[in-house]
C-alpha positions in Angstrom: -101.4 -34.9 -384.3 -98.8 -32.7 -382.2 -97.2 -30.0 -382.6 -93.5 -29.7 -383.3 -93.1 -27.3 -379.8 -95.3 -30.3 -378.4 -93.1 -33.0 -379.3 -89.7 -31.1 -378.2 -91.0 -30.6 -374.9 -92.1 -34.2 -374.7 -88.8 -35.9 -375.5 -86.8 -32.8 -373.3 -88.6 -34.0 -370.4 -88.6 -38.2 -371.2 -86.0 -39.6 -368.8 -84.3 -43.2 -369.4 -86.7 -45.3 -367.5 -89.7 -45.3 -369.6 -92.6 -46.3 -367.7 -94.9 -47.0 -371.1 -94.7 -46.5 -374.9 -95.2 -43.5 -376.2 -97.5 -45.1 -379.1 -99.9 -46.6 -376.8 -102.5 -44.6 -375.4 -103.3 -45.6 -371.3 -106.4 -47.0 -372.1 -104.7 -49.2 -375.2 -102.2 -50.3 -372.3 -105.5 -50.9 -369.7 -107.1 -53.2 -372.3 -104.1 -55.2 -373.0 -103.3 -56.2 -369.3 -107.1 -56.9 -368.7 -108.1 -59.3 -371.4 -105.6 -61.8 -373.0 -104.7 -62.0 -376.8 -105.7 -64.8 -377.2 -108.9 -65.1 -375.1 -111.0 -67.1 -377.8 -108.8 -69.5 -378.8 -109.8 -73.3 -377.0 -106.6 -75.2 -377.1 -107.3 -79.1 -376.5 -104.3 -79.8 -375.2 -102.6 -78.1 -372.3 -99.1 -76.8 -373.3 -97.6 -78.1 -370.4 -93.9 -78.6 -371.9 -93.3 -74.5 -372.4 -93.3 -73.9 -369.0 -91.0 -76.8 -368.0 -88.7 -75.6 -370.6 -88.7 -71.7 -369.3 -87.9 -73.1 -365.7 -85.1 -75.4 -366.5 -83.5 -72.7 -368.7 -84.2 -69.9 -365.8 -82.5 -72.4 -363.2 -79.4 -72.7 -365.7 -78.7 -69.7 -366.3 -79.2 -68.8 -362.5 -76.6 -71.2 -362.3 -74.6 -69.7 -364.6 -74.8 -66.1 -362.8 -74.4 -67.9 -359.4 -71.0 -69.0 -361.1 -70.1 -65.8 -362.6 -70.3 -64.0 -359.1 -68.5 -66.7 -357.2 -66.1 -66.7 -359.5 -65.5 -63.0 -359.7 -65.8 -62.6 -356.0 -62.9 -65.5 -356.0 -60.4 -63.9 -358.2 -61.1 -60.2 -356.0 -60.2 -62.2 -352.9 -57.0 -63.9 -354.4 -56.2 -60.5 -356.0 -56.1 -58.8 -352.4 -53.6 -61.8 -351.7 -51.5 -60.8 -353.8 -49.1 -57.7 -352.4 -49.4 -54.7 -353.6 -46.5 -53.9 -355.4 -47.4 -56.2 -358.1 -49.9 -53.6 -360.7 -53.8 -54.7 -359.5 -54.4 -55.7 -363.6 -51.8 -58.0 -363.5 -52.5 -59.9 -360.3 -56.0 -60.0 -361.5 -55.0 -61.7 -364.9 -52.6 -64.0 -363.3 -55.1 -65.2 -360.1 -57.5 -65.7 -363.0 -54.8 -67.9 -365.4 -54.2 -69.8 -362.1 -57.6 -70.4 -361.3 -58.4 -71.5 -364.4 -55.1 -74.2 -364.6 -56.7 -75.9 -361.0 -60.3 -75.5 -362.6 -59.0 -78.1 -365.8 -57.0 -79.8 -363.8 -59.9 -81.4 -361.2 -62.0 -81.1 -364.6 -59.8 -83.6 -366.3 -58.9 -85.4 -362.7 -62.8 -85.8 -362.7 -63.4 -87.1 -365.9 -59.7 -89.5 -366.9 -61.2 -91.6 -363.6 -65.1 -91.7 -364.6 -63.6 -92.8 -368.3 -61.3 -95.4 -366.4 -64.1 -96.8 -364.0 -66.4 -97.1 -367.6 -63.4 -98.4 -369.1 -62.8 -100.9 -366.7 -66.6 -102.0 -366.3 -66.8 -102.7 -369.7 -64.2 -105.0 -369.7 -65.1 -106.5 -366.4 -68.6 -107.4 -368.5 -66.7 -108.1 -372.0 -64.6 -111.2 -370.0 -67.3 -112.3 -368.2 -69.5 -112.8 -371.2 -66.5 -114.9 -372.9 -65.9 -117.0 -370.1 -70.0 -117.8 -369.8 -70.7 -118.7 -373.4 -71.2 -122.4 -372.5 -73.5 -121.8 -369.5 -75.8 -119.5 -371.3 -79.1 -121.1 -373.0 -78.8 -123.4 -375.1 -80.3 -123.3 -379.4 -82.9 -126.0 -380.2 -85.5 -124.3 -378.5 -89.2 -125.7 -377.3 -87.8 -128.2 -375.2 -89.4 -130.9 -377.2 -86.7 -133.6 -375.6 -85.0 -134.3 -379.1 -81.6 -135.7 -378.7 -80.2 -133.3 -381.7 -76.5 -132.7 -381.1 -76.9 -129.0 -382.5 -78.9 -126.1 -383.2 -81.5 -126.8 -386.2 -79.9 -126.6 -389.4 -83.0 -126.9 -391.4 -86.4 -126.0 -389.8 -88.0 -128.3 -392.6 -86.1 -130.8 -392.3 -86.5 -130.9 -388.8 -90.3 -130.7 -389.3 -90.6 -133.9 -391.2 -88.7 -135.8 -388.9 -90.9 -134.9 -386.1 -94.0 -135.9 -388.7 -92.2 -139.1 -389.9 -92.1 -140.2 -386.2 -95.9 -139.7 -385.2 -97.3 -141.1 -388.5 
């Protein structure tokens, strides 16, 4: 164990960027990067999924900071439009209000006319269905060349018509 004038010096010379634990020894840390924890284990399946998943989540929130930085670089540009007798914090707060409003706007532009094109699909499909009834298929089935004037009311009654006629 160390000594208390050990220790003091050790933490009055430890900077913020730590380069390894203190409760690992080197050759702990050696071992570790060498040989996996789970080196014996056979899996029989390939966990294929996992990295999938950590990709599509790293790409979105690359994304997202992509987003965050255009979007900050956007409101510094439309700040230095702004002259400069208006206070920077309030040009910054109003460029970012206004940014926002034309943000929903083409938002809600975007979606009211994808909801009206569904919209209006649907019903395009809705009337056509209704005015098609009579040319769809018709009930009765199998083809047999029955003369019925309807769909089958009763499948046994049907049944010993059809044996009635062959005995």
């Amino acid at each position: 164990m160390a000594s208390p004038a050990m220790n003091h010096n050790m933490y009055k010379n430890q900077t913020l960027a730590l380069t390894h634990s203190t409760f690992l020894s080197s050759t702990s840390c050696l071992r570790l990067k060498r040989k996996p924890l789970f080196s014996n284990i056979k899996f029989n399946k390939p966990l294929a999924p996992r990295p999938l998943v950590f990709a599509l989540q790293s790409n979105f929130f690359k994304v997202i900071q992509t987003v965050w930085k255009v979007g900050k670089d956007g409101i510094e540009a439309g700040t230095n439009l702004v002259p400069d007798s208006v206070p920077r914090p309030i040009a910054r707060i109003s460029v970012t209000v206004v940014a926002l409003a034309a943000a929903l706007f083409v938002l809600k532009s975007f979606l009211s006319t994808a909801f009206f094109v569904l919209a209006t699909m649907g019903l395009v499909y809705f009337v056509f269905i209704a005015l098609n009834k009579d040319q769809g298929p018709r009930g009765g089935g199998g083809g047999g060349g029955g003369g019925g004037s309807g769909p089958m009311e009763d499948p046994v009654e049907e049944a010993r018509k059809i044996m009635e006629k062959y005995k």
